[in-house]
C-alpha positions in Angstrom: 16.0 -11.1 -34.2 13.8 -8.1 -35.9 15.2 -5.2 -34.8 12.3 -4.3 -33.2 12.4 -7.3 -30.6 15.7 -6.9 -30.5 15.6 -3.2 -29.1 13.0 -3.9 -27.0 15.5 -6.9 -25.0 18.3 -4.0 -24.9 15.7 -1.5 -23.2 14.7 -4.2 -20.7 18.3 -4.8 -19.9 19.2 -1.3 -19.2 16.3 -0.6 -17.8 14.8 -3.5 -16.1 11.2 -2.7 -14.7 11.7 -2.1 -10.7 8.3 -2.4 -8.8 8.2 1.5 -6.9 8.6 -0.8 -3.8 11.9 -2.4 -5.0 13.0 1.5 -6.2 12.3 2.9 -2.5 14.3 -0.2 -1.5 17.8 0.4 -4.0 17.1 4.5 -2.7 17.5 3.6 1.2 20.4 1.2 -0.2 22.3 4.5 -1.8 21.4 6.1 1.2 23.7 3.5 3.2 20.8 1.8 4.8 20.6 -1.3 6.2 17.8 -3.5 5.5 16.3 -2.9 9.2 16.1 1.0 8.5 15.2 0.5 5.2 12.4 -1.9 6.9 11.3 1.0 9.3 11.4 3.6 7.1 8.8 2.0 4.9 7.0 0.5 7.0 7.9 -3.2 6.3 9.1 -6.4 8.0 12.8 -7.0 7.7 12.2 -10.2 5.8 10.2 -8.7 2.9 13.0 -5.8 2.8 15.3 -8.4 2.5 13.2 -10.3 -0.8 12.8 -7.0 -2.3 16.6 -6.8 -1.8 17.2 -9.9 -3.7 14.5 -9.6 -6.3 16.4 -6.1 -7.5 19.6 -7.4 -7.3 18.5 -10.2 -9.8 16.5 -7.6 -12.2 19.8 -5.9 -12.0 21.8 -8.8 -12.6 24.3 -8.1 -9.3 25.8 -9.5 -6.8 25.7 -6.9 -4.0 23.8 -3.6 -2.6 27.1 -1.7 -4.1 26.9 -3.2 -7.4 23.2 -2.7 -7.7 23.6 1.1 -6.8 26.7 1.4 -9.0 24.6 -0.1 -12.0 21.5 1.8 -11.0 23.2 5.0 -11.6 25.5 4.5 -14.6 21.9 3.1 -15.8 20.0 6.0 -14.8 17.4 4.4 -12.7 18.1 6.5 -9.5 20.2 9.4 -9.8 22.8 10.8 -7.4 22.2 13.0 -4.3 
């Protein structure tokens, strides 16, 4: 690959492009949320919480709400506190 490309497929990994939706969703997550307060919180059915649950945890590349936040802030993407 050109370096170029190449660079641009390493951002993408370590910084995949969260929707601001699915970034208020991984915050409530830190938070210890559940998906039916993350749901009220934002104003949202439970069910489309739960699909921009799994859509970050596959831009991720994760199995679970821990890993996601784990990867999310060695990554940078949200930040502690």
């Amino acid at each position: 690959l050109p370096p170029g490309i190449a660079h641009q497929l390493a951002e993408r990994m370590l910084h995949p492009s969260l929707s601001p939706r699915e970034l208020q969703v991984l915050q409530g997550i830190a938070k210890g949320q559940s998906n039916k307060e993350i749901a009220h919180e934002l104003g949202i059915s439970l069910k489309t919480t739960a699909m921009f649950v799994a859509s970050l945890l596959g831009k991720l590349d994760v199995k679970s709400r821990t890993e996601a936040v784990a990867v999310a802030l060695k990554r940078g993407i949200i930040t502690p506190g």
